[in-house]
VOGU-3710 file (C-alpha; in Angstrom, 3 decimals, decimal comma):
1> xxxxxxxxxx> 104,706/96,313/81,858  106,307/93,991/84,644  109,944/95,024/86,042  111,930/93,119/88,878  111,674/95,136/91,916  115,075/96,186/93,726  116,208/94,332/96,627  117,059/97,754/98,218  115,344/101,375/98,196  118,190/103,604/97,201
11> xxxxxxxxxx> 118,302/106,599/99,523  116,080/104,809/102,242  115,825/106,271/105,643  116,075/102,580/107,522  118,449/99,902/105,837  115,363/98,120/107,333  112,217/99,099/105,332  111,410/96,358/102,978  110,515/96,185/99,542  106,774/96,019/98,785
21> xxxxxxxxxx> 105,155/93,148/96,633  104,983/94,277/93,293  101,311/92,137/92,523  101,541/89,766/94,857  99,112/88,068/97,163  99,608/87,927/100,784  99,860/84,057/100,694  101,915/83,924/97,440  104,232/81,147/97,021  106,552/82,069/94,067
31> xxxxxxxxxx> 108,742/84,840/93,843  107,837/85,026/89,918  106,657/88,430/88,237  103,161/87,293/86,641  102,629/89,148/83,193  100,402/92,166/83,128  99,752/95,566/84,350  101,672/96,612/88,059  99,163/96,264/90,987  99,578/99,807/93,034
41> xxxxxxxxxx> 98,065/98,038/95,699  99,787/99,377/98,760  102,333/101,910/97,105  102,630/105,081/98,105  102,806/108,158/95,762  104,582/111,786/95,310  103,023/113,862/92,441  105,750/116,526/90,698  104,410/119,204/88,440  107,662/118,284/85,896
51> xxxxxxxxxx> 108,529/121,920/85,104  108,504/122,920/88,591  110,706/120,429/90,321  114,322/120,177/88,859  115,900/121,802/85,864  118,509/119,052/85,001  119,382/120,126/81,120  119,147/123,409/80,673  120,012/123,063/76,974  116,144/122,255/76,694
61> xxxxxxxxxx> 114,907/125,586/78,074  113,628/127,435/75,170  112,172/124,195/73,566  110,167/125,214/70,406  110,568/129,020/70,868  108,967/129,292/74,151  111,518/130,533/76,680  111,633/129,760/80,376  111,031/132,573/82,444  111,761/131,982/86,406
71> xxxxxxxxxx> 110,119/135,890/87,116  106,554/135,020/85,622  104,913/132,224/88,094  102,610/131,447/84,952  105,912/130,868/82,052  107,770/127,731/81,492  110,485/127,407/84,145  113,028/125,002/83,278  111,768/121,343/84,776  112,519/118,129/83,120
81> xxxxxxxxxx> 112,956/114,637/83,316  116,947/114,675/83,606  115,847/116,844/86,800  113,977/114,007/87,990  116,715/111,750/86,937  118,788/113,624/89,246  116,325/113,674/92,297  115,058/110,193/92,322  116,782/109,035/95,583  115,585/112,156/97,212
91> xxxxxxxxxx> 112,316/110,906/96,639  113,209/107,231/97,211  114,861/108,768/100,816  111,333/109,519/101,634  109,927/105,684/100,960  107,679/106,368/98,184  107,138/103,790/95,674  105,185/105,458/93,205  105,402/108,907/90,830  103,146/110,366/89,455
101> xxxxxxxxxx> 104,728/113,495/87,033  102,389/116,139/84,843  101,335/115,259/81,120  104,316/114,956/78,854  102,753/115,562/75,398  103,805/118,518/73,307  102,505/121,634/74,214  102,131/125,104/72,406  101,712/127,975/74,832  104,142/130,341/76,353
111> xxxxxxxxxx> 101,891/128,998/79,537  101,644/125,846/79,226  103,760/124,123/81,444  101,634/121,936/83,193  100,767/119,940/80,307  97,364/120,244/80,091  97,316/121,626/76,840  97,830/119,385/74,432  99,336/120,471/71,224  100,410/117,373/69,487
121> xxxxxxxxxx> 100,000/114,059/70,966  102,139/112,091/68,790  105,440/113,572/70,724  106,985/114,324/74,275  107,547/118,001/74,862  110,975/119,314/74,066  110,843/121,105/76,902  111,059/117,896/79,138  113,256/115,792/77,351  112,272/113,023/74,252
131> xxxxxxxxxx> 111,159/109,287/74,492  114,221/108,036/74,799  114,860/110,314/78,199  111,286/109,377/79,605  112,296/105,832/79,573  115,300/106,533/81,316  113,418/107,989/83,890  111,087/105,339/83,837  113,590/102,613/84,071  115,537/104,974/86,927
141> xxxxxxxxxx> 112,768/104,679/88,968  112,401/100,954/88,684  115,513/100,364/89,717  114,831/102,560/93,161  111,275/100,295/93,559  109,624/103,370/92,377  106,395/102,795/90,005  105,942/105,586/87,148  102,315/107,022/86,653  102,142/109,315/83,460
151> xxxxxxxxxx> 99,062/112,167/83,886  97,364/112,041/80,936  93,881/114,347/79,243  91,645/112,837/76,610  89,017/115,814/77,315  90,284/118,970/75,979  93,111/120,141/73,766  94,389/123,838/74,800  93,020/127,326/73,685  94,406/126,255/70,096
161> xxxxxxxxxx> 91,102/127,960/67,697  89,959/123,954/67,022  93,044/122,910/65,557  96,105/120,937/66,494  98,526/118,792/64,442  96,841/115,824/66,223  92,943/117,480/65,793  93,073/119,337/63,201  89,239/119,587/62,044  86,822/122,212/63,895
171> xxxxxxxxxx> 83,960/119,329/63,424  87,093/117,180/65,798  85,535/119,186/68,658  82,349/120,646/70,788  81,109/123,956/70,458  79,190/124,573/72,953  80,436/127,224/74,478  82,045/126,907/78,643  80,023/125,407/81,494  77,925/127,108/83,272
181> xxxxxxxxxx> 76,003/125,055/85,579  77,716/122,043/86,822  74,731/120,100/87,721  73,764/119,929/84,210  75,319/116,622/83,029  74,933/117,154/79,569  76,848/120,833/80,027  79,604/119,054/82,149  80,459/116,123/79,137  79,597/118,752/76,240
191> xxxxxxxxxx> 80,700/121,742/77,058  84,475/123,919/77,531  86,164/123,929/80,647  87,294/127,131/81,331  87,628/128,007/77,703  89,820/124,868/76,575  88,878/123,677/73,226  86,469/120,463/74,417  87,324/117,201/72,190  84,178/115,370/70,530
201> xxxxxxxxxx> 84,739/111,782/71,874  81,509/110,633/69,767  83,614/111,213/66,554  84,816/108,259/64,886  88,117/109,591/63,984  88,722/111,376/67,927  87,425/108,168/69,743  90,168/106,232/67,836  93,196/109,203/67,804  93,048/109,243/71,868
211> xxxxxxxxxx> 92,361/105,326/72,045  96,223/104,785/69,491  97,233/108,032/71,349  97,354/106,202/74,930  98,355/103,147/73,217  101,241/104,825/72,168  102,016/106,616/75,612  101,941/103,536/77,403  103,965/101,822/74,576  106,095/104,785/74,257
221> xxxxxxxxxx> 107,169/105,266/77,952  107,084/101,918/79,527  105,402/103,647/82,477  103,608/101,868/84,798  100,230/103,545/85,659  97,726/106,804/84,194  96,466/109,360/86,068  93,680/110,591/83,774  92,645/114,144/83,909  89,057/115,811/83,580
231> xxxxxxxxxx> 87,038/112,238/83,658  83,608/113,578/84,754  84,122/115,730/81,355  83,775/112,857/78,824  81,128/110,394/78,729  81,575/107,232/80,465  81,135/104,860/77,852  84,301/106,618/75,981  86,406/105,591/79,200  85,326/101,686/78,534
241> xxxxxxxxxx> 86,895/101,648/75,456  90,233/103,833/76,277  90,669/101,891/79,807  90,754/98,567/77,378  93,459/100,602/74,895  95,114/101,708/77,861  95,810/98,308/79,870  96,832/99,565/82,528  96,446/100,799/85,877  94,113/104,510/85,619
251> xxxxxxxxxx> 92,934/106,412/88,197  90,595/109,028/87,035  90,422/112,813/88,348  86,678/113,734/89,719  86,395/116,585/91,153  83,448/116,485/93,236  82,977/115,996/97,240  80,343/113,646/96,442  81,231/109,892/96,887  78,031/109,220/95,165
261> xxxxxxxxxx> 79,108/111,289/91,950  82,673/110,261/92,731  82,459/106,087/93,127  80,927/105,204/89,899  84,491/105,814/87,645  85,891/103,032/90,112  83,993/100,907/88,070  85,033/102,317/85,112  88,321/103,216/85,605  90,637/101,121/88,115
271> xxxxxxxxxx> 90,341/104,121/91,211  89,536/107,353/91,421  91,695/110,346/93,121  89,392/110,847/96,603  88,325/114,121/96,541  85,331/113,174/99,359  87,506/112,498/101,798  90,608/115,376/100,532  87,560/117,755/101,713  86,919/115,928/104,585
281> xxxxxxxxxx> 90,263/115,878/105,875  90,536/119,816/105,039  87,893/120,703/107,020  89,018/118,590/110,076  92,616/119,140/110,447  93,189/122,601/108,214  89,920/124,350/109,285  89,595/122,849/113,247  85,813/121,232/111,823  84,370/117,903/113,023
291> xxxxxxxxxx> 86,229/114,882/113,203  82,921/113,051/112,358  83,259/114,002/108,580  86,291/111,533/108,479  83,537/108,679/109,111  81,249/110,019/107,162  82,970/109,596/104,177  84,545/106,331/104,825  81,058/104,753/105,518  80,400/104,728/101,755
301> xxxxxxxxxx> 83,427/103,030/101,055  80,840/100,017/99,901  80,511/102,511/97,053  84,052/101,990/95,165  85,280/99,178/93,486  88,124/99,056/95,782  88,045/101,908/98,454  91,497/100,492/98,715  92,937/101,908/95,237  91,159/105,794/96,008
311> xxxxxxxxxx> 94,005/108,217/95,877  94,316/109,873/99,487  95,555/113,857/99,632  96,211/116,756/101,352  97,167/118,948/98,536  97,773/119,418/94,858  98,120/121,416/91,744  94,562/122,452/91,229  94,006/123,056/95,088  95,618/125,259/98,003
321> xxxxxxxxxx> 98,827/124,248/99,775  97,714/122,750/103,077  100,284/125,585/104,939  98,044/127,669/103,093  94,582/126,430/104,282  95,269/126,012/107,881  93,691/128,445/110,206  93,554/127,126/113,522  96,084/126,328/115,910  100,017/125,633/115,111
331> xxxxxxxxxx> 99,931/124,814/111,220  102,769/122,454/111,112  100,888/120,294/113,706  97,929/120,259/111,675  99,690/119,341/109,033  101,384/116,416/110,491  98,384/115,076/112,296  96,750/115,316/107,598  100,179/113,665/106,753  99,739/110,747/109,135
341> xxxxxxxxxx> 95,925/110,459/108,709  96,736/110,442/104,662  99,511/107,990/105,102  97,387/105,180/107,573  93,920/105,358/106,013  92,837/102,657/103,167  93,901/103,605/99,897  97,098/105,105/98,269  98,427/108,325/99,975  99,956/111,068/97,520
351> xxxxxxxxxx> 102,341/113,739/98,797  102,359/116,893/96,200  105,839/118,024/95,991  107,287/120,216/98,230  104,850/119,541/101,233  108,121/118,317/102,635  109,848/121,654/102,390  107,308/123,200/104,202  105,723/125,131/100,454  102,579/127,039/101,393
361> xxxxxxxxxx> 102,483/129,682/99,606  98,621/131,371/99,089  99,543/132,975/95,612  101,333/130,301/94,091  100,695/126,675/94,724  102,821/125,445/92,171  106,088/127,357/92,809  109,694/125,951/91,789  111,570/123,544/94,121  115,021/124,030/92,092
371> xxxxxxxxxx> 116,998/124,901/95,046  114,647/123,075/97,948  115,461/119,570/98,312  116,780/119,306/101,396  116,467/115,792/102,987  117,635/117,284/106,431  113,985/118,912/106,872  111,660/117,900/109,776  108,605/117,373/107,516  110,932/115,612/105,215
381> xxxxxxxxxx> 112,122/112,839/107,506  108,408/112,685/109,013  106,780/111,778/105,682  109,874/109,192/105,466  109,414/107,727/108,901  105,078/107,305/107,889  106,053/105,680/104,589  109,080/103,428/106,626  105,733/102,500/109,115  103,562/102,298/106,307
391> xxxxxxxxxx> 106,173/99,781/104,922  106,544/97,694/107,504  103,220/97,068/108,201  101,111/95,273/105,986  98,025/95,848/107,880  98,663/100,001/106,737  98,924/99,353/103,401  96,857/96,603/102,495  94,477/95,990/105,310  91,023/96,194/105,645
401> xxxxxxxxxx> 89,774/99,049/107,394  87,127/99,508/110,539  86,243/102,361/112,692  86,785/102,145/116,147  85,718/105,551/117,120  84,154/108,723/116,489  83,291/112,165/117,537  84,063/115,679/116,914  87,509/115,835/118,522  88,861/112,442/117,748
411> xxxxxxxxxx> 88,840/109,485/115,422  89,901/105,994/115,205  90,197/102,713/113,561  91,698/99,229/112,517  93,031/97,732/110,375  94,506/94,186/109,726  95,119/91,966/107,345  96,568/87,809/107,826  98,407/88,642/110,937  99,088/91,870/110,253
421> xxxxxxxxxx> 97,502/94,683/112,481  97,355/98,408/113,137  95,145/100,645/115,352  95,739/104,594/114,730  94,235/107,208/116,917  93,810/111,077/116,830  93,479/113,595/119,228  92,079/117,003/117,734  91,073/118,457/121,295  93,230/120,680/123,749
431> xxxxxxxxxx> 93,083/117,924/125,962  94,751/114,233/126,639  92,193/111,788/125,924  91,821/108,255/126,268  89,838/106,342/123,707  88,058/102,957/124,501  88,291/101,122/121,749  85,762/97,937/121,317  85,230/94,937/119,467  89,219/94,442/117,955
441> xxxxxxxxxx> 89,194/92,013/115,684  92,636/90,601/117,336  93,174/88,158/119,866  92,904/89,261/123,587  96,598/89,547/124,940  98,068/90,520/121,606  100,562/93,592/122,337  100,572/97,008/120,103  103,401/99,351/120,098  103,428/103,016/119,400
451> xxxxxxxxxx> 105,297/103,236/116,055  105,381/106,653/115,680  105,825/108,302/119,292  106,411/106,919/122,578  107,323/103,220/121,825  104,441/102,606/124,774  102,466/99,448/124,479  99,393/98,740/124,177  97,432/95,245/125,450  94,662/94,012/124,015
461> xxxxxxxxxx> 92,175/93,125/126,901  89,923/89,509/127,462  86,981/91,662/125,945  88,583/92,525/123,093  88,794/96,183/123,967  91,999/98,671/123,919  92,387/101,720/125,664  94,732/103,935/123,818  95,951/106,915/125,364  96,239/110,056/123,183
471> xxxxxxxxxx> 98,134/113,196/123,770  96,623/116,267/122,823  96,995/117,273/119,023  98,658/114,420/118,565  98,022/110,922/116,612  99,335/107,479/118,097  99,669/104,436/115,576  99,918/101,305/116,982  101,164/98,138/115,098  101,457/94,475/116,061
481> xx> 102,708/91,541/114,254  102,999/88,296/115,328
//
């Protein structure tokens, strides 16, 4: 699963960003590709619901008698991996390095879009493409520096009566009926989610379809990573056993605002998506709440295997548009001041498409961006000047992370790795503030520059202390290197 990264990013927004290490240590002294899974380390990520981003073979459209249908928000639409063929240095334009795109199984529902509802997991979905076009994505992206994570479900087939091509045998599943109190654990592993026909990983013959099933998508696609859906749904020991089949990097879906119930599938799994800190970050800069939940969260970082592999958000599929949360104050600064803190903070930020276009609608948070991808758009070319900073600075993507300050209108920390360092700083109040920051773990004298604003600099003092000046509503990120 190794590929030779490109010497340039297709599409970049500086001629200057570099390429990221692929798995490499910061003191590495070969240029060699070791064998193995990609390290994500560092990358950053935009998610595409497949059906909903660009139709690029509309031959495809009615794939196994179920019609696309641009009037009903719930109907196929007409997305596929030619589309994303097409759009790859659109994304590349915006300096991300990974993609992450919807399940690609074969599905068999008029609603089924998404991919959640797996029909028969021995073949890609017409509607997409076939194995030999997923590759080409796959190897499309490579050659733009861009990683390819496949979503993937071992939990839960769709509303199919207990019987698919791949599970065919009602005694293949639970019958338990849906969940109805999510604090019962047993009920959460055992028991339907919203009605979805709930897969019986204690069976012999499931435990070892899914195991040769993501054998076979990894085999199958050459992709680089797994998003895996529904994890807190299947008992953990099953996700031993398929993380071994899989090989390869996983980060697991958890959807709880608990780090405590959260954190323990890092160990399992490689990372989990964060949703701790996605609520966190809503409430702070969508709702006008207390910077101080920021720290909060991040003070349990002790809890993850690597805090530094957590998948950082705004937004997705199975949550409100950001434009569509924010209540206080101008939304589009809110939601730059969520971009930048998701873009600086440990762990690997992930922009759901069409954040960049400015999408927010209430009703519809998964709505087509066919005719949308304009690279001329402001939030468009400030997501691509965070990732350019992001790239630039190892400290950002790699570094190790320490608050510098808290309380309810402002945050703050470091971070630095080698020689590497960065100091980022938000302003949430009505008024300019200046933060004294203490205890740097930089050398007095050493000189940080506003990357994303001004260009002012910023001295480090004999004490070790910094006092960064911060507009209000705004964010300042300062970066030194040597």
């Amino acid at each position: 699963m190794r590929w030779v990264l490109a010497v340039v990013l297709a599409g970049c927004v500086s001629s200057q960003q570099p390429v990221l290490p692929d798995a490499q240590p910061s003191d590495a002294t070969t240029d060699a590709q070791p064998a193995g899974p990609l390290d994500w380390r560092g990358r950053s990520i935009y998610f595409v619901v497949t059906d909903r981003f660009a139709n690029g073979d509309a031959s495809n459209d009615g794939a196994d008698g179920f019609a696309s249908n641009l009037t009903d928000p719930r109907a196929w639409h007409g997305g596929d991996f030619q589309g994303l063929i097409d759009r790859l240095d659109y994304i590349a334009g915006m300096g991300f390095t990974g993609l992450w795109i919807t399940p690609v199984i074969a599905q068999h529902d008029a609603r089924a879009y998404h991919g959640y509802w797996g029909w028969d997991w021995s073949r890609i979905d017409p509607h997409l493409g076939d194995a030999a076009k997923l590759r080409e994505l796959v190897a499309a992206a490579h050659a733009r520096n861009i990683a390819v994570m496949i979503d993937t479900v071992a939990n839960h087939t769709g509303r199919y009566n207990f019987t698919t091509p791949s599970f065919p045998d009602a005694a293949m599943y639970h019958h338990n009926g849906n969940i109805t109190d999510y604090n019962n654990a047993a009920q959460v592993e055992n028991n339907a989610l919203s009605g979805l026909d709930d897969l019986a990983q204690e069976n012999p013959t499931v435990r070892e379809r899914l195991l040769d099933h993501v054998r076979w998508l990894v085999e199958t696609s050459g992709a680089d990573g797994l998003r895996v859906d529904t994890v807190k749904h299947v008992p953990k020991a099953f996700w031993t056993d398929w993380r071994a089949a899989a090989n390869l990097f996983s980060i697991g879906e958890v959807l709880s605002g608990g780090v405590e119930a959260v954190a323990p599938y890092s160990h399992i799994l490689d990372a989990a998506l964060d949703y701790p800190l996605y609520y966190a970050m809503q409430s702070t800069f969508a709702k006008g709440g207390s910077a101080r939940q920021l720290g909060a969260v991040l003070a349990k970082d002790a809890q993850y295997a690597d805090a530094q592999l957590g998948g950082i958000f705004i937004d997705n599929h199975d949550q409100p548009r950001f434009l569509c949360d924010a209540t206080t104050g101008d939304k589009q600064t809110q939601l730059r001041l969520a971009l930048a803190f998701a873009f600086t903070t440990r762990g690997l930020p992930i922009l759901y498409y069409g954040t960049e276009q400015g999408f927010g609608d209430c009703a519809n948070n998964r709505q087509d961006m066919f005719g949308a991808a304009d690279a001329s758009a402001a939030t468009y070319r400030y997501i691509a000047e965070l990732n350019r900073i992001r790239a630039s600075t190892e400290a950002l993507r790699t570094g190790l992370q320490r608050e510098r300050w808290q309380d309810d209108t402002a945050y703050a920390f470091e971070r630095e790795v080698g020689t590497s360092a960065a100091v980022v700083a938000f302003n949430l109040s009505n008024a300019v503030r200046t933060l004294p920051l203490k205890n740097l773990h930089v050398p007095p004298g050493t000189t940080f520059v506003d990357a994303l604003g001004s260009g002012a600099t910023f001295t480090v003092d004999a004490a070790q202390q910094l006092a960064v000046r911060v507009p209000a509503h705004a964010v300042v990120i300062l970066t030194a290197t040597p």
